[in-house]
Backbone bond lengths (Angstrom), bond angles and torsions (degrees), N, CA, C in turn:
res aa  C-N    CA-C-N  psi(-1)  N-CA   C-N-CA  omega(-1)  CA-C   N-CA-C  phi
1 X - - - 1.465 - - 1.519 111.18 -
2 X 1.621 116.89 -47.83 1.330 108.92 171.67 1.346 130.94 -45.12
3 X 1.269 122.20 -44.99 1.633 121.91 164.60 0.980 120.70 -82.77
4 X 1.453 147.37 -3.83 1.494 149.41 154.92 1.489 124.66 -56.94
5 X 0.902 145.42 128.97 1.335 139.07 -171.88 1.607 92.78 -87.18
6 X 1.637 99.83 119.19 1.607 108.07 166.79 1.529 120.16 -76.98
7 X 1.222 118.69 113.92 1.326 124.13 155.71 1.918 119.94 -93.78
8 X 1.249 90.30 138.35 1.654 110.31 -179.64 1.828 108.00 -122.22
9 X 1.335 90.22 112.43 1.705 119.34 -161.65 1.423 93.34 -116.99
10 X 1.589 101.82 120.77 1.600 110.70 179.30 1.847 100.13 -120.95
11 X 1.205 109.76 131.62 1.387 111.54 -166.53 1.406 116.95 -165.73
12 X 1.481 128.98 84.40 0.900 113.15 167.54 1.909 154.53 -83.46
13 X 1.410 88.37 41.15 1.567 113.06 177.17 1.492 98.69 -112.66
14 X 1.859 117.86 110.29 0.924 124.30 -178.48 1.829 125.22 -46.97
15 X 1.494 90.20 -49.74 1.756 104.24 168.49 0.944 126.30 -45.89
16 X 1.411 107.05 -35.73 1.965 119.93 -168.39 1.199 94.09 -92.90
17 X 1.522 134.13 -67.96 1.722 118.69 169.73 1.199 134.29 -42.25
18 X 1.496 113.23 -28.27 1.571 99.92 169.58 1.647 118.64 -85.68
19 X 1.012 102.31 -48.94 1.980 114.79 170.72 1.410 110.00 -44.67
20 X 1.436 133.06 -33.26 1.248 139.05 -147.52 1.525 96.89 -98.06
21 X 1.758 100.01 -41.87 1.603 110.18 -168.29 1.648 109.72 -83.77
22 X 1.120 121.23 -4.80 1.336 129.04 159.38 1.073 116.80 -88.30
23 X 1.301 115.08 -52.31 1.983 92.21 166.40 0.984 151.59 -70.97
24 X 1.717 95.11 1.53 1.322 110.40 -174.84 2.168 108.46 -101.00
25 X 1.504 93.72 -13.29 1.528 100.77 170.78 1.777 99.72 -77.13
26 X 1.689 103.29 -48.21 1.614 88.39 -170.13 1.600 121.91 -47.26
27 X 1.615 105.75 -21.03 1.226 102.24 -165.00 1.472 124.78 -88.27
28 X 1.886 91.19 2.63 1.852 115.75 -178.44 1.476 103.85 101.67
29 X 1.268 131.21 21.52 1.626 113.29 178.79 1.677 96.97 -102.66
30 X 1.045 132.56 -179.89 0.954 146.48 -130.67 1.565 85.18 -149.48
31 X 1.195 115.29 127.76 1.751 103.05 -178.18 1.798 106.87 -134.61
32 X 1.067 114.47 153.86 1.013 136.03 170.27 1.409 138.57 -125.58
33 X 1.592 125.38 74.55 1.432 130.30 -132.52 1.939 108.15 -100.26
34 X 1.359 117.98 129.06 1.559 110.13 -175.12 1.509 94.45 -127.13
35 X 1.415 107.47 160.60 1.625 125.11 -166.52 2.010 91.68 -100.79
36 X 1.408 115.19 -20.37 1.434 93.52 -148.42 1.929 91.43 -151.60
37 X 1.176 118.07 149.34 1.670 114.28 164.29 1.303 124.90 -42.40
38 X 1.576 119.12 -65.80 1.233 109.15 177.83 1.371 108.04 -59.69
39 X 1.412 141.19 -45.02 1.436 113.17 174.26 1.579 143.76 -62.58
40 X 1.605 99.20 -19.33 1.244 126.43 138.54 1.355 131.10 -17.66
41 X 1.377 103.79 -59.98 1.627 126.37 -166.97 1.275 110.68 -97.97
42 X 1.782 100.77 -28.60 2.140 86.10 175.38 1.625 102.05 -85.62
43 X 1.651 109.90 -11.45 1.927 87.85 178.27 1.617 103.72 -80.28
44 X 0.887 114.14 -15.46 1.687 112.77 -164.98 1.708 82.43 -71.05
45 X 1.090 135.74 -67.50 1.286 141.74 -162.68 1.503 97.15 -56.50
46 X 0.976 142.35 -41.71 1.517 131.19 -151.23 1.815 89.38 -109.88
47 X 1.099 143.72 -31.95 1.314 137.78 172.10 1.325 120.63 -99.20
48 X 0.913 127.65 -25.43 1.695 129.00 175.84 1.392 113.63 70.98
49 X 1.150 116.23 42.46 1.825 112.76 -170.73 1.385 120.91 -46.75
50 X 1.367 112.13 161.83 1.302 112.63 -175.46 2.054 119.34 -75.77
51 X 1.703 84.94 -38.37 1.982 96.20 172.12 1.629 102.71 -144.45
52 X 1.499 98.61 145.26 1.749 101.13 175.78 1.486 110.65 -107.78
53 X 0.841 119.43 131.02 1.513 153.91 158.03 1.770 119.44 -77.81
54 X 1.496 99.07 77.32 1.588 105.91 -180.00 1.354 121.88 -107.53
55 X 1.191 129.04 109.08 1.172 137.17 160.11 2.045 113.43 -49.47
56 X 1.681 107.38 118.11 0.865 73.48 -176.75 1.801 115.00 -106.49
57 X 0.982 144.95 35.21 1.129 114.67 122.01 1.780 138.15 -116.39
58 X 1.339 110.39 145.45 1.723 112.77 -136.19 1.458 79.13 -150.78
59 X 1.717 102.05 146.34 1.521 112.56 -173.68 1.468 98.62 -89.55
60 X 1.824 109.92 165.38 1.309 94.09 170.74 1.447 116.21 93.22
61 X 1.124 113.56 -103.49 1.745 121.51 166.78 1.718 113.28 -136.37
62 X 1.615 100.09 99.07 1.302 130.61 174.43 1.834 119.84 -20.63
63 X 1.172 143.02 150.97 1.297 134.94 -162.19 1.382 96.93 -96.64
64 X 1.405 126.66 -13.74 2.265 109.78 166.45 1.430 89.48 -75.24
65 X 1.010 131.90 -30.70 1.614 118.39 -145.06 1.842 103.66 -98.50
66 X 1.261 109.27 -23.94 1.336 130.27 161.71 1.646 115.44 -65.05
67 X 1.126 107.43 -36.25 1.277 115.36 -178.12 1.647 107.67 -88.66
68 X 1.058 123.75 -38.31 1.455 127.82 170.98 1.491 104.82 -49.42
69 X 1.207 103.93 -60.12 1.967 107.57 -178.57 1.332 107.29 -60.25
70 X 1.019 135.14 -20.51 1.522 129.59 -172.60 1.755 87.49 -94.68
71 X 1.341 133.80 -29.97 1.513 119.36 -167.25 1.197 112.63 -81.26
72 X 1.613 112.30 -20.07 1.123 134.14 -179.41 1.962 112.53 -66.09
73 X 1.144 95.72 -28.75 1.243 102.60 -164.14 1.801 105.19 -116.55
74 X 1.010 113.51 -21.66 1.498 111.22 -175.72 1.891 124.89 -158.71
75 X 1.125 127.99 153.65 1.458 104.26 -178.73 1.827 112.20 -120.35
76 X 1.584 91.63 64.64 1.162 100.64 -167.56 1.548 100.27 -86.26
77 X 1.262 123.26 145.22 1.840 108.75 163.77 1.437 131.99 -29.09
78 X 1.102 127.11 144.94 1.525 140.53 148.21 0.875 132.14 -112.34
79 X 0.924 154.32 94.42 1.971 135.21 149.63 1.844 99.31 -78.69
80 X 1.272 100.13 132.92 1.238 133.57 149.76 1.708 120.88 -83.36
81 X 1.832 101.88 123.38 1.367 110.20 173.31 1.440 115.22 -104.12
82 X 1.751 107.24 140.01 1.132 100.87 -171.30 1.765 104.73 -144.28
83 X 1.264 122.15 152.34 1.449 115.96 -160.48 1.576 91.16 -93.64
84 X 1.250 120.28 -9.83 1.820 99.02 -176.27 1.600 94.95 -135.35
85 X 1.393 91.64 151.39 1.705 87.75 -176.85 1.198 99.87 -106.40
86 X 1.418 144.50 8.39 1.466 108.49 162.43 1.528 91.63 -119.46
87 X 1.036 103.40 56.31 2.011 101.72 161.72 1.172 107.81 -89.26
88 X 1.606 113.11 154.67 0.949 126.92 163.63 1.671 139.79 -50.38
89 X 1.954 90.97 -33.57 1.563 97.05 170.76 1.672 113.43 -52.98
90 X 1.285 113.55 -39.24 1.509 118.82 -163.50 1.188 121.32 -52.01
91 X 1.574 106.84 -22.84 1.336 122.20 -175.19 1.784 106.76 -94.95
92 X 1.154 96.90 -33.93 1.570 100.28 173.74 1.585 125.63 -62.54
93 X 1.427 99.84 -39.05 1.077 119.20 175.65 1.362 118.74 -51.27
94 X 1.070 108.65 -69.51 1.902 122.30 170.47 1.712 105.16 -60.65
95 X 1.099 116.71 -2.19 1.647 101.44 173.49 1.602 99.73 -125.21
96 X 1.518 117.22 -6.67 2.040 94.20 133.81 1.193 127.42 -57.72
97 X 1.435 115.00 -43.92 1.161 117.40 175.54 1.521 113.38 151.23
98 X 1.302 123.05 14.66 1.208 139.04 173.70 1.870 114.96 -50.06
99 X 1.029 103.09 135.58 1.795 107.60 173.75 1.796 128.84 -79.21
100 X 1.268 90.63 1.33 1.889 90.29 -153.20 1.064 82.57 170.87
101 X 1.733 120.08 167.08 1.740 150.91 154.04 1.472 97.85 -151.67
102 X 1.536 84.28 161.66 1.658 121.68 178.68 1.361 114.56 -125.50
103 X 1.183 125.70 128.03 1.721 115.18 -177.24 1.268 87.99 -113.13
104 X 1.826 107.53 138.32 1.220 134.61 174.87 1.341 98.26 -90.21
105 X 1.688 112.60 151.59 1.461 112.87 4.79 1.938 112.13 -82.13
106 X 1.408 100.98 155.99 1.823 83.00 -169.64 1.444 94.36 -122.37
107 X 1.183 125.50 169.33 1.409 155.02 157.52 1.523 110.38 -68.72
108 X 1.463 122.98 100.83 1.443 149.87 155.26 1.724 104.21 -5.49
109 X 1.428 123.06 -51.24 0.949 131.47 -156.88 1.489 102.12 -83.05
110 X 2.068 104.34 -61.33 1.317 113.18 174.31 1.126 103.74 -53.35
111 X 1.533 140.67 -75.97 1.425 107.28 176.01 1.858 147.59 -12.30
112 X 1.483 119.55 -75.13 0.980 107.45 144.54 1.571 158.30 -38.59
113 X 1.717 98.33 -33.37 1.927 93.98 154.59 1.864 109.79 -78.00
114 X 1.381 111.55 -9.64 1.541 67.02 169.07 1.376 116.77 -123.56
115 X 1.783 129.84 33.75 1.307 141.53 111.48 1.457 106.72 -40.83
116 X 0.977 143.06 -84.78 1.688 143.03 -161.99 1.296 92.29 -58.35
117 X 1.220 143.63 -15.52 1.722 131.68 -174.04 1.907 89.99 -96.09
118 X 0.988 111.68 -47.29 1.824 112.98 175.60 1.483 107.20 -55.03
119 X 1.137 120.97 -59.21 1.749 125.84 -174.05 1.788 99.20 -46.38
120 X 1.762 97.22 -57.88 1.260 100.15 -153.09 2.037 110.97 -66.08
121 X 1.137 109.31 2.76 1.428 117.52 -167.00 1.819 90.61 -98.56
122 X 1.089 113.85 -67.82 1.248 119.95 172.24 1.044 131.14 -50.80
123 X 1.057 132.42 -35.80 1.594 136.16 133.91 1.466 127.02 -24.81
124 X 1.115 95.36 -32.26 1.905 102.50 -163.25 1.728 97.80 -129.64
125 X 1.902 106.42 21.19 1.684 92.31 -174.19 1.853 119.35 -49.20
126 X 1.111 123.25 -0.48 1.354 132.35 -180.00 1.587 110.47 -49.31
127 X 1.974 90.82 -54.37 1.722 97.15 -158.90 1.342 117.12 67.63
128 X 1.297 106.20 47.50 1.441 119.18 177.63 1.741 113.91 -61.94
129 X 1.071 125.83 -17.75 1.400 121.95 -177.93 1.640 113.19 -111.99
130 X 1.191 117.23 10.87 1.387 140.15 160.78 1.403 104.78 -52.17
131 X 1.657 112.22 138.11 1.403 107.51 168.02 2.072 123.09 -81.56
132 X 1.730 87.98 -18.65 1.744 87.79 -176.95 1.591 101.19 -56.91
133 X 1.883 115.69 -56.18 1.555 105.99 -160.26 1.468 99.10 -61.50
134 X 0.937 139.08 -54.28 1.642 129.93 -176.96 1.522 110.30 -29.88
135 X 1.467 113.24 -58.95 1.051 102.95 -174.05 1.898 121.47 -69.41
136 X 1.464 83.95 -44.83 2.115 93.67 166.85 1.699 98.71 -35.37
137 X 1.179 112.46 -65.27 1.717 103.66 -172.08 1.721 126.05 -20.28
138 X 0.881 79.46 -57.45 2.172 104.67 166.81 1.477 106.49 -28.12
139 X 1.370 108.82 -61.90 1.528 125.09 -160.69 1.939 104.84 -99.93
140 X 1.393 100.05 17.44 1.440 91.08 168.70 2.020 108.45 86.48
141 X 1.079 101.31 7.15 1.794 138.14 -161.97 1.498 119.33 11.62
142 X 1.781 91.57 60.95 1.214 102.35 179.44 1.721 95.69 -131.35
143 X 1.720 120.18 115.63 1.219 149.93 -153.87 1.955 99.45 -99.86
144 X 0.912 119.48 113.46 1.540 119.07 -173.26 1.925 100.59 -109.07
145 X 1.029 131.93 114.55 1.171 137.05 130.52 1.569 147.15 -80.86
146 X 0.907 136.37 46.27 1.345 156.53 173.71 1.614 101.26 116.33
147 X 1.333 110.48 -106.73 1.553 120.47 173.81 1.802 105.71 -88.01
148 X 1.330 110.82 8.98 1.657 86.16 174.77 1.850 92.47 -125.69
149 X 1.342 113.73 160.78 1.172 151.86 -140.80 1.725 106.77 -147.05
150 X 1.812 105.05 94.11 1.326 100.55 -177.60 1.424 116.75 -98.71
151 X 1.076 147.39 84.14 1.727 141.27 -170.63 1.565 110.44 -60.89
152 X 1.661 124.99 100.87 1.310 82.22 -168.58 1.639 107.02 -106.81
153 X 1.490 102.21 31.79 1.483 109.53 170.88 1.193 121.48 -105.74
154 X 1.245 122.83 -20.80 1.451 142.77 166.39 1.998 103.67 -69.25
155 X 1.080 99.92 -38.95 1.808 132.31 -142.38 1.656 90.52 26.68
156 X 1.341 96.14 95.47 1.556 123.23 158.45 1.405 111.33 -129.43
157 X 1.413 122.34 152.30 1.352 125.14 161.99 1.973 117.53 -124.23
158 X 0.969 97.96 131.88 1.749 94.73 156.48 1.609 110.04 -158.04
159 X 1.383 77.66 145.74 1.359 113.61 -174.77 1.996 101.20 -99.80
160 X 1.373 94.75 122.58 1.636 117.48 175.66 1.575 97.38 29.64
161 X 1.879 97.79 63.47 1.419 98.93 179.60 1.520 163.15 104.39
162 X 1.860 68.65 -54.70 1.619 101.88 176.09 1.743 102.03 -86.19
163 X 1.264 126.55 159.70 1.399 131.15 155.37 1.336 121.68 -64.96
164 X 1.282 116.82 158.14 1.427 122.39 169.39 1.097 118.88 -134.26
165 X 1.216 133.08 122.01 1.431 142.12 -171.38 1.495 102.34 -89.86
166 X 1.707 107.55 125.03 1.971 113.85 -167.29 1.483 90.93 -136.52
167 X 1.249 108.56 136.37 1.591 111.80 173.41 1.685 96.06 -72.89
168 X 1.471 106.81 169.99 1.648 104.62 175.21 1.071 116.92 -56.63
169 X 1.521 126.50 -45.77 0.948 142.28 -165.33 1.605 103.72 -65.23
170 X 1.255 151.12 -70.97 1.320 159.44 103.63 1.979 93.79 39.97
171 X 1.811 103.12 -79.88 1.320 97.45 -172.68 1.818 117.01 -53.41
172 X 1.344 108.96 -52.45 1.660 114.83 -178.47 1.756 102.59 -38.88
173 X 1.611 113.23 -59.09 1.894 111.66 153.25 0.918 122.06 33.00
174 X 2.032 71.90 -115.22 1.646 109.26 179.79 1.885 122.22 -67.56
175 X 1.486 111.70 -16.29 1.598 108.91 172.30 1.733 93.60 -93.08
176 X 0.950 132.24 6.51 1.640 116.31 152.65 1.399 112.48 -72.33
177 X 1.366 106.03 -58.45 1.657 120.46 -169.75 1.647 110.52 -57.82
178 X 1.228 94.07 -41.05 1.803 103.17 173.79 1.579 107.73 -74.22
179 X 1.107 132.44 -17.93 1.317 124.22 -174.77 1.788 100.70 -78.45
180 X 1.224 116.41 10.27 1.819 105.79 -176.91 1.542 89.89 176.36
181 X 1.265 130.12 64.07 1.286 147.45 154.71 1.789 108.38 -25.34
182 X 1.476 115.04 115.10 1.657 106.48 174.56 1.462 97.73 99.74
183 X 1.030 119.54 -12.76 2.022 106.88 -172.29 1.230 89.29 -122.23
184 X 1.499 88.00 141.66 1.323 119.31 -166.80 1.675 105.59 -72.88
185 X 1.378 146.47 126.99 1.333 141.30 161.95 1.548 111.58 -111.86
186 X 1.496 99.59 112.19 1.687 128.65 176.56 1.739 90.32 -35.63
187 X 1.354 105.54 164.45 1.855 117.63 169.35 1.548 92.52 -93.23
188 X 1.461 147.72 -20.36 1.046 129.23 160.02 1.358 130.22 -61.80
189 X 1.988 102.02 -22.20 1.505 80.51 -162.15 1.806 87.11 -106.78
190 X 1.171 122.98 -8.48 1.529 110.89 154.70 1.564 122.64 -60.20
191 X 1.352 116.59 -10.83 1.712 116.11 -171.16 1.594 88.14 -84.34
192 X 1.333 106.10 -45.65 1.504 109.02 -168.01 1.756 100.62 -64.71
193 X 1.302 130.56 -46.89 1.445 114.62 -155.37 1.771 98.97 -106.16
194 X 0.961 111.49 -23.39 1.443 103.09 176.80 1.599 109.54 -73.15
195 X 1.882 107.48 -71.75 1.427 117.68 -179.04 1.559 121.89 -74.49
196 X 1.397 125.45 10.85 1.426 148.70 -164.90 1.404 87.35 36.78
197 X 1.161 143.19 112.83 1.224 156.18 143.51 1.522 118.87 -119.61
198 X 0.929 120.50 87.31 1.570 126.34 -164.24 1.725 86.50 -97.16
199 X 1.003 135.45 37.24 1.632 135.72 165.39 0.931 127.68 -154.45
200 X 1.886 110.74 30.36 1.077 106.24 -172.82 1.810 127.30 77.24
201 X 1.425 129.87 146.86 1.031 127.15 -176.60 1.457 116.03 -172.09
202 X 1.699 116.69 -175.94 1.614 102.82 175.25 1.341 112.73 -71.86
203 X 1.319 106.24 150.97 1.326 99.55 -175.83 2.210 105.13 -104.32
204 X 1.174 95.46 34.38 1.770 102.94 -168.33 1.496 91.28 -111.01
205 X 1.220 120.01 -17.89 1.630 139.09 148.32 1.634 103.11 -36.43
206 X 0.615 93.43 -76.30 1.744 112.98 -166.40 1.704 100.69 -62.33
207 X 1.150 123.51 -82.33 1.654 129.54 179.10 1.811 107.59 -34.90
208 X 1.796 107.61 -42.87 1.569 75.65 179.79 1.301 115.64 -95.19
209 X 1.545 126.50 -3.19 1.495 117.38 162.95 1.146 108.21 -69.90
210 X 1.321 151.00 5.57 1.595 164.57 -163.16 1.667 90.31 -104.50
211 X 1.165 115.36 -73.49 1.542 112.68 -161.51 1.840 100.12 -83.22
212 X 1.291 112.64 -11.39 1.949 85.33 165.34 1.513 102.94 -97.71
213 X 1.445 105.45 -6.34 1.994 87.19 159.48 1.098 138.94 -72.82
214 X 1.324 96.82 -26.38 1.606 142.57 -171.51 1.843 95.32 -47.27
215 X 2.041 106.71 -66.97 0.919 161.52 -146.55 1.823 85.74 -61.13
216 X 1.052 102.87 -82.11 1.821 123.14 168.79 1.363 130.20 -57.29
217 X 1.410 121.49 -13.93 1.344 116.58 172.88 1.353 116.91 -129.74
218 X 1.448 112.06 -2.00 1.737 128.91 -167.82 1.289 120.36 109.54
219 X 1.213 104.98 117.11 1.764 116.72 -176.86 1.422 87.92 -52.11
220 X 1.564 138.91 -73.51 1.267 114.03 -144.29 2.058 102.02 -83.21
221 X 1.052 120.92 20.47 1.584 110.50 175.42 2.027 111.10 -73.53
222 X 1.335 108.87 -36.84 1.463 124.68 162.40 1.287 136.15 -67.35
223 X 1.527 147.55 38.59 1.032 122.74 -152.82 1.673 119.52 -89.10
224 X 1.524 101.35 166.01 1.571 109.32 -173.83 1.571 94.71 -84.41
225 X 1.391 111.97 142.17 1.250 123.39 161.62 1.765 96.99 -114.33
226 X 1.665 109.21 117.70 1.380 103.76 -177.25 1.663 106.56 -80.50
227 X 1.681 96.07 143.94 1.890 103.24 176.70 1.301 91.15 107.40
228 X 1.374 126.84 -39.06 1.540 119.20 -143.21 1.598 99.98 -120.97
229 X 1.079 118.57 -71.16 1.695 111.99 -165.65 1.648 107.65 170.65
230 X 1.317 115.02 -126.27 1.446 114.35 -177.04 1.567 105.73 -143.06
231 X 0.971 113.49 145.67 1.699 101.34 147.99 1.405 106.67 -157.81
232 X 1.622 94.30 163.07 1.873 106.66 172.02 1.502 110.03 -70.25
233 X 1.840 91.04 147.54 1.431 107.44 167.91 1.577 109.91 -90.59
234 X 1.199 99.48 134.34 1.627 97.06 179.81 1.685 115.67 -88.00
């Protein structure tokens, strides 16, 4: 178990939790399977998993609202599962604070690359092969935009001082946007370098990690360039 990456899979469709939780052992993860939210939420508490796997709808206590308590408490990964992709949960989901979704029914395989695409981002929240931190290094690699303050060797942020608390996902972001201050970055080519999606992806991914960054460092520090994408104001 110690070298396995624990996953905690909340699912209350017996078929889908058991089928799901076997392929996800064949593939070496370490699983941890719940029927319901609150049971959900006391294994997350008593095991500390490495990524959560929320179905979002779950009897009991719902998978946004499951996911809120876990954001509340830790900034471990999520993907949220959802049977329709242009539902509304999907969007909710990622603005508890979710990292990613999967719309069911999914492919065993696709599933797992995009767990290993979540690990592998979080693992490396640095962005060590980025050209901004290279250059931040120079200056002691702490990046100043008006009142906010990007460290990207620390990877800390504060704003006029104060700290700011950024999920990884959030931080990888904002050290994209800071790596070339003023240029515009497409939602494709943030899916690709933030969420490693080298195939394309949703791009509602991208817009709502945009507006809870937005949220934490200043709505106007991000702006939309319409047609095109986003970029930081320097």
């Amino acid at each position: 178990m110690a070298d396995q990456t624990h996953v905690l899979f909340v699912e209350d469709d017996d078929v889908i939790r058991e089928a799901t939780q076997l392929a996800l052992e064949r593939d070496g993860f370490a699983v941890t399977a719940m029927p319901d939210g609150l049971s959900g939420l006391e294994a997350f508490r008593a095991d500390r998993p490495d990524i959560a796997l929320l179905d979002v709808m779950l009897p009991g206590l719902d998978g946004v609202s499951l996911c809120r308590r876990i954001r509340d408490e830790s900034t471990v990964p999520v993907i949220m599962l959802s049977a329709r992709a242009d539902s509304i949960d999907v969007v909710l989901g990622l603005e508890a604070g979710a990292d990613d979704y999967v719309t069911k029914p999914f492919d065993g395989a696709v599933l797992v690359a995009r767990i290993r695409a979540v690990l592998r981002r979080f693992g490396h929240a640095g962005g060590g092969d980025r050209a901004g931190a290279g250059s931040a290094a120079d200056t002691g690699g702490v990046l100043t935009f008006g009142e906010l303050e990007v460290d990207t060797e620390g990877m800390e942020v504060r704003r006029a001082g104060r700290p700011v608390a950024l999920t990884p996902t959030e931080m990888r972001l904002l050290l994209e946007f800071s790596s070339a201050p003023g240029t515009v970055f497409s939602r494709d080519r943030l899916l690709e370098r933030v969420w490693d999606y080298g195939w394309g992806g949703d791009t509602r991914v991208v817009d709502v990690h945009v507006q809870r960054l937005r949220t934490k460092i200043g709505q106007d520090r991000i702006e939309t360039v319409r047609g095109f994408g986003y970029k930081l104001k320097a």
